[in-house]
CHARMM-style PDB file with segment names, atoms N, HN, CA, C and O in Angstrom:
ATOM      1  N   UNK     1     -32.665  30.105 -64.579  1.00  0.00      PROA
ATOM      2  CA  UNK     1     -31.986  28.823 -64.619  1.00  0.00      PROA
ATOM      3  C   UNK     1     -32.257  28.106 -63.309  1.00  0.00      PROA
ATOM      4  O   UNK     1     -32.327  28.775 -62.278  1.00  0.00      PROA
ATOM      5  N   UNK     2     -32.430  26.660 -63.279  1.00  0.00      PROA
ATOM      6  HN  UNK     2     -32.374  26.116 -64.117  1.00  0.00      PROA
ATOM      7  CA  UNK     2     -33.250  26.169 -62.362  1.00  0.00      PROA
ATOM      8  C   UNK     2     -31.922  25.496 -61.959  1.00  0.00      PROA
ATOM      9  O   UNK     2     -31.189  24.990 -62.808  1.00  0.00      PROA
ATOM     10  N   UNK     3     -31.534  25.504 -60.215  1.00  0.00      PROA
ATOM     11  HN  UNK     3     -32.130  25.914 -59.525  1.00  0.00      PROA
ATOM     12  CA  UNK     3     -30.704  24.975 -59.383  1.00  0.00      PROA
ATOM     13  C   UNK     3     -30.348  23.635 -60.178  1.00  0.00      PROA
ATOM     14  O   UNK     3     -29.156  23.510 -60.458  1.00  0.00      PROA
ATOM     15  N   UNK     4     -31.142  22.700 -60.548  1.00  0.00      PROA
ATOM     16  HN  UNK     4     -32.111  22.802 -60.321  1.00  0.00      PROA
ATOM     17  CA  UNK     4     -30.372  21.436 -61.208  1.00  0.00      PROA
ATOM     18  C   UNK     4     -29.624  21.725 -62.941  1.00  0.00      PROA
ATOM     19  O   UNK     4     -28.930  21.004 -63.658  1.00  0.00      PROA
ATOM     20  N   UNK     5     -30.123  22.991 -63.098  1.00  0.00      PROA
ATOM     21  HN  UNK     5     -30.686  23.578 -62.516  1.00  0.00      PROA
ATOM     22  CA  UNK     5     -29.358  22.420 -64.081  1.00  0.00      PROA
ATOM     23  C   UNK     5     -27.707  22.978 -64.388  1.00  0.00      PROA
ATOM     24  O   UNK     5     -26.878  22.657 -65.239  1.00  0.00      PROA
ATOM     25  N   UNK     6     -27.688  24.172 -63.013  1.00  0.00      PROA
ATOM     26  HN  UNK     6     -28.362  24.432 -62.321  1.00  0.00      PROA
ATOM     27  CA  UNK     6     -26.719  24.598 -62.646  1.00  0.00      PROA
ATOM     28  C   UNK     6     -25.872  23.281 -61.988  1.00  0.00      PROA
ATOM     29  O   UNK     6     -24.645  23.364 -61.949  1.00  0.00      PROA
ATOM     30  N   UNK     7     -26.502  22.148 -61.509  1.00  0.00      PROA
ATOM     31  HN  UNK     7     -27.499  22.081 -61.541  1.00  0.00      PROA
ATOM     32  CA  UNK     7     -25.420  21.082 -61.121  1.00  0.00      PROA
ATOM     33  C   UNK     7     -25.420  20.321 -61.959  1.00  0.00      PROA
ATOM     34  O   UNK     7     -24.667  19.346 -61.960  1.00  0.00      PROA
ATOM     35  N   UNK     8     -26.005  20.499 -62.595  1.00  0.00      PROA
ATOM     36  HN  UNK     8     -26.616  21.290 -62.595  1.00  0.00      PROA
ATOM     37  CA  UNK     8     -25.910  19.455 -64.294  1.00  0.00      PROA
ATOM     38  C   UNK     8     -24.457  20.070 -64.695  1.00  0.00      PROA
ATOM     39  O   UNK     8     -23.504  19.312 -64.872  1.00  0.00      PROA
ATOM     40  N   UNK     9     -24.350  21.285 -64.810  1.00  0.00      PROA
ATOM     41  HN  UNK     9     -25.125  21.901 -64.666  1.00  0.00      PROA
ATOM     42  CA  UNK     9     -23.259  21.859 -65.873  1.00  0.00      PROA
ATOM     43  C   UNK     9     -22.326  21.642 -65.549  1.00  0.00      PROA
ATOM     44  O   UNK     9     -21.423  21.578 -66.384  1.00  0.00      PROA
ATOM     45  N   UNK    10     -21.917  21.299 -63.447  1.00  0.00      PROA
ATOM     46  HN  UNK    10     -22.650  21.351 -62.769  1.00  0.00      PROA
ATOM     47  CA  UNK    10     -20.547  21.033 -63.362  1.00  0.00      PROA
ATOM     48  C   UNK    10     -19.652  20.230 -63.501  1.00  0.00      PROA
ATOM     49  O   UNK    10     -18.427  20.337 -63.443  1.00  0.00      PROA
ATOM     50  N   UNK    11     -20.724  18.916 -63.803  1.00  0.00      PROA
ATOM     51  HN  UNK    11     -21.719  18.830 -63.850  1.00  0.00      PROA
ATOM     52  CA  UNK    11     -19.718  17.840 -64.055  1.00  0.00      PROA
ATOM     53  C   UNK    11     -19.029  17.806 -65.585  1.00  0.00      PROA
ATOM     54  O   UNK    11     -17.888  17.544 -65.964  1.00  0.00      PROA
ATOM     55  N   UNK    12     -20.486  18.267 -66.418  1.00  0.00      PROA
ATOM     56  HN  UNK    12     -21.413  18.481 -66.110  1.00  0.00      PROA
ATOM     57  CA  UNK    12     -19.908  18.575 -67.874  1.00  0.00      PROA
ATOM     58  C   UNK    12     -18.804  19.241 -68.050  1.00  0.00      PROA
ATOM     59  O   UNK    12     -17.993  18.784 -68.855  1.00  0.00      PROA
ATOM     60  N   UNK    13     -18.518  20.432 -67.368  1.00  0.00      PROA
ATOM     61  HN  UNK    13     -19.177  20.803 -66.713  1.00  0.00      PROA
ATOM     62  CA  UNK    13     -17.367  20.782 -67.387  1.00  0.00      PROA
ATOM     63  C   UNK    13     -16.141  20.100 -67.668  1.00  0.00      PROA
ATOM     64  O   UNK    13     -15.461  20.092 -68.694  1.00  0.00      PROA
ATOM     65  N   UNK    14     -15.938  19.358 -66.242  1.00  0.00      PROA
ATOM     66  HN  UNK    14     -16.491  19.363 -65.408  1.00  0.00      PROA
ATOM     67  CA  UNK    14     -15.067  18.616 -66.350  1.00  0.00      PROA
ATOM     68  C   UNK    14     -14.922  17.368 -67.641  1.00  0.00      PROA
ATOM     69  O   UNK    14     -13.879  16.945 -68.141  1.00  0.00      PROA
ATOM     70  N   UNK    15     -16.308  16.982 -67.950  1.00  0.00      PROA
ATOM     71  HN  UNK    15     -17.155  17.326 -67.545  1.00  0.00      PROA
ATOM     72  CA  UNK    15     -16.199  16.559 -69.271  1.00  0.00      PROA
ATOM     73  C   UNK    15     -15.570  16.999 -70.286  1.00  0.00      PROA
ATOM     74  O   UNK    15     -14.526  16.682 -70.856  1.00  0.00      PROA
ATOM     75  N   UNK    16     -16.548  17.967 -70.468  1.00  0.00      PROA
ATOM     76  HN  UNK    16     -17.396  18.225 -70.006  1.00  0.00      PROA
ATOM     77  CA  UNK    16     -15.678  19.253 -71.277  1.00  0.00      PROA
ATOM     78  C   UNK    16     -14.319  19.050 -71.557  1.00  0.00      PROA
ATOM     79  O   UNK    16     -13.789  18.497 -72.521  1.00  0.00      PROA
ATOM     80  N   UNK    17     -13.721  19.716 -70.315  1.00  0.00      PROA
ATOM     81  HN  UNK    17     -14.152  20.164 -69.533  1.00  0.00      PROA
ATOM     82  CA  UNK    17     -12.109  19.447 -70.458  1.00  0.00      PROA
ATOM     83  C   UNK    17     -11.071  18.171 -70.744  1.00  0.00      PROA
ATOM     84  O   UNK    17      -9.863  18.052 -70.952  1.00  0.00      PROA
ATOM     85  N   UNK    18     -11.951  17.494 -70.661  1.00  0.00      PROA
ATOM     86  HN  UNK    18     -12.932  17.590 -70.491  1.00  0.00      PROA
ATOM     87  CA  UNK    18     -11.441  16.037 -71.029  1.00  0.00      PROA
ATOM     88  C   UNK    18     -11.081  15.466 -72.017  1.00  0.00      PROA
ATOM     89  O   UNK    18      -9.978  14.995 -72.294  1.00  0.00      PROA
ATOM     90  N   UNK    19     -12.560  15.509 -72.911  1.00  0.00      PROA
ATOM     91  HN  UNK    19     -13.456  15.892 -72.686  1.00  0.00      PROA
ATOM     92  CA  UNK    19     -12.914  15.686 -73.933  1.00  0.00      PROA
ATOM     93  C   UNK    19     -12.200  16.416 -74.717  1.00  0.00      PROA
ATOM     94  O   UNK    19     -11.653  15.731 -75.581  1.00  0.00      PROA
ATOM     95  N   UNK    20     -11.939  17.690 -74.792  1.00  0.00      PROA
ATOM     96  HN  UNK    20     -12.383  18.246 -74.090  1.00  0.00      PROA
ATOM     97  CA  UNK    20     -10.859  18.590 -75.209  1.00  0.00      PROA
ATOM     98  C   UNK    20      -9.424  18.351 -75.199  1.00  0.00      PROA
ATOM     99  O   UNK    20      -8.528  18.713 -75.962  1.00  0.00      PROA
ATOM    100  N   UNK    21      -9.437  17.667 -74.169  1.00  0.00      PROA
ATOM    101  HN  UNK    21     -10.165  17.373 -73.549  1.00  0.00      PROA
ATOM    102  CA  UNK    21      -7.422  17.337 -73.741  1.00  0.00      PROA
ATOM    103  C   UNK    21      -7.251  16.263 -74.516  1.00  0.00      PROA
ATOM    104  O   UNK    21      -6.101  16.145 -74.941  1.00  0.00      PROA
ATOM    105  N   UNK    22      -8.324  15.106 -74.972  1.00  0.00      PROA
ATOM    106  HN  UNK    22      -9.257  15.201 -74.627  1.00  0.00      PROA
ATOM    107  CA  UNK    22      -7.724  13.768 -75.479  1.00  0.00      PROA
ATOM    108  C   UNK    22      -7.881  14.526 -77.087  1.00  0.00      PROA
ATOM    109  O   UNK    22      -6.923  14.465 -77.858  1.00  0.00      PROA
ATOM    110  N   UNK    23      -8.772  15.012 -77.368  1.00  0.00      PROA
ATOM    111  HN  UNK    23      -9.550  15.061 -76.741  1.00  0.00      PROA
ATOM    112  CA  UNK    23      -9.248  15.464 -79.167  1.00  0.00      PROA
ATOM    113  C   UNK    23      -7.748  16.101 -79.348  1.00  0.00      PROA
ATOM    114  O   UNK    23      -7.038  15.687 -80.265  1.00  0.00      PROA
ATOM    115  N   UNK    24      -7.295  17.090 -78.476  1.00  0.00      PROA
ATOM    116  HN  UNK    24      -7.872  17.426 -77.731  1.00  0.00      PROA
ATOM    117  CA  UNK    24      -6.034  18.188 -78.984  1.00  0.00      PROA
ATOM    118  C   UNK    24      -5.047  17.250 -79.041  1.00  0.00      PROA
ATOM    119  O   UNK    24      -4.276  17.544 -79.955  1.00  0.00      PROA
ATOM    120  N   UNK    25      -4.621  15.931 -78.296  1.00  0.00      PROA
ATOM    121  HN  UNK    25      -5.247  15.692 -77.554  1.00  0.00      PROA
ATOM    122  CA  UNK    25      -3.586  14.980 -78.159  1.00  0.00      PROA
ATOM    123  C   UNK    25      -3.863  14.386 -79.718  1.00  0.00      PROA
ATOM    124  O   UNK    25      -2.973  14.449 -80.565  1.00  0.00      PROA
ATOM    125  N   UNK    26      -4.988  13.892 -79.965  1.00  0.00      PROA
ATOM    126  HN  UNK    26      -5.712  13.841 -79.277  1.00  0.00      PROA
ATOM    127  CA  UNK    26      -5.289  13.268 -81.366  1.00  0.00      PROA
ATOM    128  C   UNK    26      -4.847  14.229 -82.785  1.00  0.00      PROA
ATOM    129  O   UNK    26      -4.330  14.066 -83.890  1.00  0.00      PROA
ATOM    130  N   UNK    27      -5.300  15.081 -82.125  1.00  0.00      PROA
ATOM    131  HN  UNK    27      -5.720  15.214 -81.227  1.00  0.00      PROA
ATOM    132  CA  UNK    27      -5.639  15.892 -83.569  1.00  0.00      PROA
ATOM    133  C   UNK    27      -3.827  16.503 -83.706  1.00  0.00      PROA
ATOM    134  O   UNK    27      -3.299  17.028 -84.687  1.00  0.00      PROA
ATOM    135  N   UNK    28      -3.439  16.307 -82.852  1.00  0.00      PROA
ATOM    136  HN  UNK    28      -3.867  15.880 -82.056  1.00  0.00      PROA
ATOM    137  CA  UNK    28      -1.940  17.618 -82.823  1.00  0.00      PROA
ATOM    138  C   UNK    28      -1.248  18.334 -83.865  1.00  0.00      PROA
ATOM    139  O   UNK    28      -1.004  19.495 -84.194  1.00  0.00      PROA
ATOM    140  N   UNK    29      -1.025  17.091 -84.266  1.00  0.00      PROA
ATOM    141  HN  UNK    29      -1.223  16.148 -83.999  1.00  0.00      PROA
ATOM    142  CA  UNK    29       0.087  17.119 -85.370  1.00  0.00      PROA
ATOM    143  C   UNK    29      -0.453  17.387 -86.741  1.00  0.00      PROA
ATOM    144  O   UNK    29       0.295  17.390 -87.718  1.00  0.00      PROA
ATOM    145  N   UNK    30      -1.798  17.623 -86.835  1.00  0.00      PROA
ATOM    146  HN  UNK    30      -2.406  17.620 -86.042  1.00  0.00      PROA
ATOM    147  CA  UNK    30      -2.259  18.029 -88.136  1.00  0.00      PROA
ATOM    148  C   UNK    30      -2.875  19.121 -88.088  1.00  0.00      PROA
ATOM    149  O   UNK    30      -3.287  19.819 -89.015  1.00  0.00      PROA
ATOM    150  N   UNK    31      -2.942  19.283 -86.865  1.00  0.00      PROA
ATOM    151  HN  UNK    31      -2.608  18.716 -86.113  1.00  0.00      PROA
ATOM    152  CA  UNK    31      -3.378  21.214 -86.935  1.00  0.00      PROA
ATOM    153  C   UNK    31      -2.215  21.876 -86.318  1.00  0.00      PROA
ATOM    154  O   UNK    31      -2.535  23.053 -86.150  1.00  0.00      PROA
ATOM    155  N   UNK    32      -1.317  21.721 -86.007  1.00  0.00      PROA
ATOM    156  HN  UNK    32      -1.057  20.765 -86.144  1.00  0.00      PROA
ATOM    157  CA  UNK    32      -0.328  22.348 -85.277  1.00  0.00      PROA
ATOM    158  C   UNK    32       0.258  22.463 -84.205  1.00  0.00      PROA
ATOM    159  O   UNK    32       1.361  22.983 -84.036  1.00  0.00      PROA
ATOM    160  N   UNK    33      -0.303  22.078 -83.558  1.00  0.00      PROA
ATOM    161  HN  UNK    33      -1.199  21.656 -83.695  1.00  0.00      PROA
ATOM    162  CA  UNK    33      -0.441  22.416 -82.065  1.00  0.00      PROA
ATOM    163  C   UNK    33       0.531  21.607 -80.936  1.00  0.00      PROA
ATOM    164  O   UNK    33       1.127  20.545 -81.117  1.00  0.00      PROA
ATOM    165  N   UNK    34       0.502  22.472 -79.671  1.00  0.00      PROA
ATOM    166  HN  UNK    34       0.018  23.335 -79.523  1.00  0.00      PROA
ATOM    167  CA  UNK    34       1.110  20.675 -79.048  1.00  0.00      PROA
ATOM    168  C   UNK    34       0.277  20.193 -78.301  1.00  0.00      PROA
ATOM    169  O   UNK    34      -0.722  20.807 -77.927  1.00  0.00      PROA
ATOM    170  N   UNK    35       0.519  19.207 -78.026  1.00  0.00      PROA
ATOM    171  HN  UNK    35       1.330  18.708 -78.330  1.00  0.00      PROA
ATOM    172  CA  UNK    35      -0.811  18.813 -77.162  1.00  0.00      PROA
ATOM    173  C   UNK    35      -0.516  19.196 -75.479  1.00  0.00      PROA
ATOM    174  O   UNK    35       0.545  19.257 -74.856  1.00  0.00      PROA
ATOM    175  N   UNK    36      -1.840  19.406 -75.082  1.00  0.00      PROA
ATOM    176  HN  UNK    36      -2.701  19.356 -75.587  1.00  0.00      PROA
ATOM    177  CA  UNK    36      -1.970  20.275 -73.477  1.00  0.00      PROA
ATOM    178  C   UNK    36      -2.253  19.556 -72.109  1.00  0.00      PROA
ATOM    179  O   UNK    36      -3.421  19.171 -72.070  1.00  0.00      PROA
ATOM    180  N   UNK    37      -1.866  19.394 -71.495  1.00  0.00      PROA
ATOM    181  HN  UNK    37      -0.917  19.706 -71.526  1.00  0.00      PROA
ATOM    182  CA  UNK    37      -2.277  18.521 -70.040  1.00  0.00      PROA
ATOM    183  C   UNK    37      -3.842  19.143 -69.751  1.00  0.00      PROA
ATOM    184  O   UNK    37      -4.459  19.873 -70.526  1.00  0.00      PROA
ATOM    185  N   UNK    38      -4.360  18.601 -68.287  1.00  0.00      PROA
ATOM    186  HN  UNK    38      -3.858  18.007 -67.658  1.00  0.00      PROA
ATOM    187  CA  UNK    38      -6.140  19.364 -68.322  1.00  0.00      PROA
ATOM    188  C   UNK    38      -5.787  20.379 -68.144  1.00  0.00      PROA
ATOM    189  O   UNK    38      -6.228  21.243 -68.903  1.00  0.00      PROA
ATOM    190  N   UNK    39      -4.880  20.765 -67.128  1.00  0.00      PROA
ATOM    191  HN  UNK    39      -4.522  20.063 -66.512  1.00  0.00      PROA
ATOM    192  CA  UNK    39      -5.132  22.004 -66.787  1.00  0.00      PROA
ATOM    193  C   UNK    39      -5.564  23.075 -67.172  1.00  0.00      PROA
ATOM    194  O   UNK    39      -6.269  23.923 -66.624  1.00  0.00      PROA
ATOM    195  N   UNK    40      -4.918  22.977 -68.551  1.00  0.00      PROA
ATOM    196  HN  UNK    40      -4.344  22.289 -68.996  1.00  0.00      PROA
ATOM    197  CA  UNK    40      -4.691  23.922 -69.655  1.00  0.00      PROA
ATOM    198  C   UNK    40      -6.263  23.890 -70.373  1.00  0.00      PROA
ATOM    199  O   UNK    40      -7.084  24.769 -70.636  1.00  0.00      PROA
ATOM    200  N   UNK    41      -6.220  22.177 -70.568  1.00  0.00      PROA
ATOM    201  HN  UNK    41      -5.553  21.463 -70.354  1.00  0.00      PROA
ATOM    202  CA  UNK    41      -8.051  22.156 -70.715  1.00  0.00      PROA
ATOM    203  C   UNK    41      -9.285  22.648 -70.497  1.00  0.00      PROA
ATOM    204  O   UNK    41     -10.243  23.128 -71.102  1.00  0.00      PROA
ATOM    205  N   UNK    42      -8.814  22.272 -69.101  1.00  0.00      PROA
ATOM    206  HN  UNK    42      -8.035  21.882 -68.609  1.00  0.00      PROA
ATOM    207  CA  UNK    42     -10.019  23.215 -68.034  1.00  0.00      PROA
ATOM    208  C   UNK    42      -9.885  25.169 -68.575  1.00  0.00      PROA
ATOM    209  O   UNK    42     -10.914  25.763 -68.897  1.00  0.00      PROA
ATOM    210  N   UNK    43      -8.678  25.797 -68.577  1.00  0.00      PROA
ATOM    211  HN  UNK    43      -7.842  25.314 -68.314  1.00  0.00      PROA
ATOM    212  CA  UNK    43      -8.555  26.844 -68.559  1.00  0.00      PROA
ATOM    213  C   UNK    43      -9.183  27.521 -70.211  1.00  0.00      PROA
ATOM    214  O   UNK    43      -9.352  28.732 -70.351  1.00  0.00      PROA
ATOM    215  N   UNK    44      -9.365  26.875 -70.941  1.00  0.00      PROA
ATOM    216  HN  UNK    44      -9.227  25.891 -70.828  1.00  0.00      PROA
ATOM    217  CA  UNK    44      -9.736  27.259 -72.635  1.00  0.00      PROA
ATOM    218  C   UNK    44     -11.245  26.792 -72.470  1.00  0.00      PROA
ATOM    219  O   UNK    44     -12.137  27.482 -72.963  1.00  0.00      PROA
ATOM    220  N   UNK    45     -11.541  25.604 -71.768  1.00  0.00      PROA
ATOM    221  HN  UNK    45     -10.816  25.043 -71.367  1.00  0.00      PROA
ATOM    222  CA  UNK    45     -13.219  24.768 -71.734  1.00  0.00      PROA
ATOM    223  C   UNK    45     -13.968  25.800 -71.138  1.00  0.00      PROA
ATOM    224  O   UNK    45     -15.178  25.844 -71.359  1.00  0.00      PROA
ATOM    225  N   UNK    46     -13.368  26.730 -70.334  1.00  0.00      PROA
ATOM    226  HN  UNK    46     -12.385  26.694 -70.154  1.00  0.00      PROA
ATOM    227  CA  UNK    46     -14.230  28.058 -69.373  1.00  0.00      PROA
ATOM    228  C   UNK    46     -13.824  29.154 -70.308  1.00  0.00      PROA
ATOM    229  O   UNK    46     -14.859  29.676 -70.723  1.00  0.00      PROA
ATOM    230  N   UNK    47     -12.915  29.648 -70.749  1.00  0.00      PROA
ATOM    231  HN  UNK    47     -12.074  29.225 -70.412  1.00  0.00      PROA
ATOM    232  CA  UNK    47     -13.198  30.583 -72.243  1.00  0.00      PROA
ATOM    233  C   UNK    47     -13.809  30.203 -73.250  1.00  0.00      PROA
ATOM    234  O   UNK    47     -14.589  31.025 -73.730  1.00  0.00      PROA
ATOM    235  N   UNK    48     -13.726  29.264 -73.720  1.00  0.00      PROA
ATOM    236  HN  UNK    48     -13.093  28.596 -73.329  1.00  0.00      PROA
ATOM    237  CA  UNK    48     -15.150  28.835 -74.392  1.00  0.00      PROA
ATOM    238  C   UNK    48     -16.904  28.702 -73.754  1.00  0.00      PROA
ATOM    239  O   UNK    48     -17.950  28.865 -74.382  1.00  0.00      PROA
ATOM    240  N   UNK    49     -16.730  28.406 -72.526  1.00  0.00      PROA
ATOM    241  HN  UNK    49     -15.880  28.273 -72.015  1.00  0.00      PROA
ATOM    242  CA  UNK    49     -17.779  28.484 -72.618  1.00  0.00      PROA
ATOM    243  C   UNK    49     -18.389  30.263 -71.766  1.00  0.00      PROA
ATOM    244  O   UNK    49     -19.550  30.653 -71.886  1.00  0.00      PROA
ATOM    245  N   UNK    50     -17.825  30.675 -71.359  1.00  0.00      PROA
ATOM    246  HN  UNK    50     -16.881  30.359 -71.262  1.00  0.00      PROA
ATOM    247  CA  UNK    50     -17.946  32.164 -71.216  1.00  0.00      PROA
ATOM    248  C   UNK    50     -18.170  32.889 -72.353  1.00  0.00      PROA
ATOM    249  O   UNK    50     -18.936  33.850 -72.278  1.00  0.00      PROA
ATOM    250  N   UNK    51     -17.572  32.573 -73.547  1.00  0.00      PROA
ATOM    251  HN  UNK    51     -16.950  31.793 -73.608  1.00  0.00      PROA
ATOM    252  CA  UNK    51     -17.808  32.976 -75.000  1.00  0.00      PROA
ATOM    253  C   UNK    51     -19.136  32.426 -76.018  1.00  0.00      PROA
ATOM    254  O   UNK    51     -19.846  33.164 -76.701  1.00  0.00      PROA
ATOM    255  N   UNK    52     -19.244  30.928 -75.903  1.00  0.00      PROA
ATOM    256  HN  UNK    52     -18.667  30.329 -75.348  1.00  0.00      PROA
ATOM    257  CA  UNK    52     -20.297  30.459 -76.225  1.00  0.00      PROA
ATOM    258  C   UNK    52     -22.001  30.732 -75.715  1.00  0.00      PROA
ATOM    259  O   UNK    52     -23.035  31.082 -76.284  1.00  0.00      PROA
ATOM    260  N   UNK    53     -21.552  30.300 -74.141  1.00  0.00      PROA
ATOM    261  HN  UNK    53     -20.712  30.016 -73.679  1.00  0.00      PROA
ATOM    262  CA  UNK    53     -22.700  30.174 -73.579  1.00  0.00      PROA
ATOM    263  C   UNK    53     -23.546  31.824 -73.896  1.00  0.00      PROA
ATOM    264  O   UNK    53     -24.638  31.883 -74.462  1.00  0.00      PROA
ATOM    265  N   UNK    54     -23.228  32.337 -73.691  1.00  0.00      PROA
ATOM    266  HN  UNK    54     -22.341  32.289 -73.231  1.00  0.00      PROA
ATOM    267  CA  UNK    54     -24.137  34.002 -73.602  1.00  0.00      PROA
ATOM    268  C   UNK    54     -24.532  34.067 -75.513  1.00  0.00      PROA
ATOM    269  O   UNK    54     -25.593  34.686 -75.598  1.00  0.00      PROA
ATOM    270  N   UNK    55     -24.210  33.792 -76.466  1.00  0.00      PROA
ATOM    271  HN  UNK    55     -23.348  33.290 -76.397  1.00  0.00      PROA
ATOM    272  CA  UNK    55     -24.140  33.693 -77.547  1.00  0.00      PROA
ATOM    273  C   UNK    55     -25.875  32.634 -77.687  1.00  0.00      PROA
ATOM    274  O   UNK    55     -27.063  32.811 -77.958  1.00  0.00      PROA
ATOM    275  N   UNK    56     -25.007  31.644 -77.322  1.00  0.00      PROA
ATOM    276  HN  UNK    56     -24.042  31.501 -77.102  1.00  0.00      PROA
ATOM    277  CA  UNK    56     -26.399  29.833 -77.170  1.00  0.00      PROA
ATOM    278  C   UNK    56     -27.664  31.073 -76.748  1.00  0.00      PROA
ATOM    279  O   UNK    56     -28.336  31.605 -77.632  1.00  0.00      PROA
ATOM    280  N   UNK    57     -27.814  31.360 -75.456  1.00  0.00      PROA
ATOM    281  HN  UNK    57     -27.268  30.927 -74.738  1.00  0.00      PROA
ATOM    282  CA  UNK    57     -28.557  31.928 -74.567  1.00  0.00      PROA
ATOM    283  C   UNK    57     -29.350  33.081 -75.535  1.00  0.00      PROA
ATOM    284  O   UNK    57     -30.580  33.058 -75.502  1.00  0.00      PROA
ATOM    285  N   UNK    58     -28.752  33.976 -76.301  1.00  0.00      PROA
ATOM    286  HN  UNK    58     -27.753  33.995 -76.328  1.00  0.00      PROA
ATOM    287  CA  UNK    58     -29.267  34.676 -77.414  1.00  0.00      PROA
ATOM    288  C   UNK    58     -29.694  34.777 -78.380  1.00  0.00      PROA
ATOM    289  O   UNK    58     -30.288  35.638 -79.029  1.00  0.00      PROA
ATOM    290  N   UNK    59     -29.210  33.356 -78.545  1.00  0.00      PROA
ATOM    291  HN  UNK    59     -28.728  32.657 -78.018  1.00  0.00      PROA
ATOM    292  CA  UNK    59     -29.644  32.450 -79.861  1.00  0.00      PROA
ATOM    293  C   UNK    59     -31.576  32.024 -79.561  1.00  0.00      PROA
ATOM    294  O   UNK    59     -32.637  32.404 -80.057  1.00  0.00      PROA
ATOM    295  N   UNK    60     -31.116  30.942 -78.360  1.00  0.00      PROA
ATOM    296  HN  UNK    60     -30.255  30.633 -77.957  1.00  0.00      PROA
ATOM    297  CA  UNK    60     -32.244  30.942 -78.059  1.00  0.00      PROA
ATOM    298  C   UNK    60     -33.277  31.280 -77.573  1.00  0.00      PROA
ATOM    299  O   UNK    60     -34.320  30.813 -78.032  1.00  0.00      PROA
ATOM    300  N   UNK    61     -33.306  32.297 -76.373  1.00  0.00      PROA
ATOM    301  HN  UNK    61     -32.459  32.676 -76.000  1.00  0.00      PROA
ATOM    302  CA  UNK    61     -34.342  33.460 -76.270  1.00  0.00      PROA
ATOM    303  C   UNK    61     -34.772  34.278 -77.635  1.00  0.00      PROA
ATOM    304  O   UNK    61     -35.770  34.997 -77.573  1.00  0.00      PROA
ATOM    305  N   UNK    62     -33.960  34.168 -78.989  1.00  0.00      PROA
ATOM    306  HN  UNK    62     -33.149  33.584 -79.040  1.00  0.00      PROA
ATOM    307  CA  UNK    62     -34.145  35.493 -79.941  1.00  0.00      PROA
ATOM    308  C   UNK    62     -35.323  33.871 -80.633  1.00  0.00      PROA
ATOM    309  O   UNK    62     -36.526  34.134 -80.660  1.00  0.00      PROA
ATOM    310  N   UNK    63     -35.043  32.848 -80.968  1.00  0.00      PROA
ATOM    311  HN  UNK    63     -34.067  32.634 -80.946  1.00  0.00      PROA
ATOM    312  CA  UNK    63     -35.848  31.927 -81.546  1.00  0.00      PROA
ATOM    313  C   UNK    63     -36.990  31.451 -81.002  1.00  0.00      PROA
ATOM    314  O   UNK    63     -37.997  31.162 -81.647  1.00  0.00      PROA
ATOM    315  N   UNK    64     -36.861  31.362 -79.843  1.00  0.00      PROA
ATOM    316  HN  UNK    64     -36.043  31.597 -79.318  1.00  0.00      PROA
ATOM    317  CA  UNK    64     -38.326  31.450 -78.844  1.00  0.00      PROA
ATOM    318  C   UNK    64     -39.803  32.295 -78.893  1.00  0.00      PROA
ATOM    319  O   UNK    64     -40.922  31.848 -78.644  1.00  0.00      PROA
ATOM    320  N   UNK    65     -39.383  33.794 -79.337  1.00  0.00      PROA
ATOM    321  HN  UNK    65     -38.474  34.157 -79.539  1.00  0.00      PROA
ATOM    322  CA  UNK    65     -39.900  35.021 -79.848  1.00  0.00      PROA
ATOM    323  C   UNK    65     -40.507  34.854 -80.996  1.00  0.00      PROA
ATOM    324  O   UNK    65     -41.553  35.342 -81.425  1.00  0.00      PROA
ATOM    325  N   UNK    66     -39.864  34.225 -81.391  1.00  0.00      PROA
ATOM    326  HN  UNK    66     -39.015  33.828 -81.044  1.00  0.00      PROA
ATOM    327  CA  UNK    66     -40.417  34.194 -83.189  1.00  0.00      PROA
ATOM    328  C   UNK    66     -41.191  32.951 -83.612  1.00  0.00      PROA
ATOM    329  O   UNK    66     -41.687  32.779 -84.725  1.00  0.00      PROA
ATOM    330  N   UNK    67     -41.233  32.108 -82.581  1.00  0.00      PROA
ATOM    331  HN  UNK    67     -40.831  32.248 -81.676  1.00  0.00      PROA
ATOM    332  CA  UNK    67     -42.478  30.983 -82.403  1.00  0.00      PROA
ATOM    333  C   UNK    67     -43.897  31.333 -82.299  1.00  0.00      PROA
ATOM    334  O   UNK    67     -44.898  30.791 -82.767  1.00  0.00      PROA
ATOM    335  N   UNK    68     -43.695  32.629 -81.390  1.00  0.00      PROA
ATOM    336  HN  UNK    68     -42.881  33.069 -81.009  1.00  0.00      PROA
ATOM    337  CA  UNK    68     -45.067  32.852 -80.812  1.00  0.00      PROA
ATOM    338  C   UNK    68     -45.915  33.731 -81.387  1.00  0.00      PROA
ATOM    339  O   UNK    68     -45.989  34.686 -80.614  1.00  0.00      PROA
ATOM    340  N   UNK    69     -46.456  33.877 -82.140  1.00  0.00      PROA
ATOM    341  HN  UNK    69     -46.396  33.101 -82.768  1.00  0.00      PROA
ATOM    342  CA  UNK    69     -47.350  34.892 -82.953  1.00  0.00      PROA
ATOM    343  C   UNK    69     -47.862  34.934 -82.408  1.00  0.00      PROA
ATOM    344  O   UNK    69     -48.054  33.934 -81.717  1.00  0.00      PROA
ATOM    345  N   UNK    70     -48.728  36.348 -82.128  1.00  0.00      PROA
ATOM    346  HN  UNK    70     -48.572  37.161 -82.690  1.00  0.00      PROA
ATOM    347  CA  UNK    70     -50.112  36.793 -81.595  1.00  0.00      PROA
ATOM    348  C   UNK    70     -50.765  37.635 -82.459  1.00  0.00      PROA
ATOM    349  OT1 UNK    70     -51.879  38.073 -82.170  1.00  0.00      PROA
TER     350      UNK     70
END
């Protein structure tokens, strides 16, 4: 992973969590839920992506492989 795109990811983050805090305020009341300040945002946007990301990453190294015939 190349230094920029490790500073690419941090602002997304905070996107991330943003993004997440206004959708859960919208969505609340029809999925259940209550709605969460960021904090809480931030804290689920990094379990998700601790959960996702290594998943993505396997996904795509395993599809990369199977491009390349020799």
């Amino acid at each position: 992973m190349s230094p920029f795109k490790l500073l690419a990811a941090g602002p997304m983050f905070f996107v991330s969590s943003w993004i997440l805090m206004l959708f859960a305020g919208i969505v609340h009341s029809d999925v259940g839920i209550r709605p969460f300040g960021y904090v809480t945002s931030m804290v689920v946007t990094i379990g998700l992506w601790l959960v996702i990301g290594p998943a993505i990453e396997a996904v795509s190294r395993g599809s990369r492989k199977s491009h390349y015939h020799d």
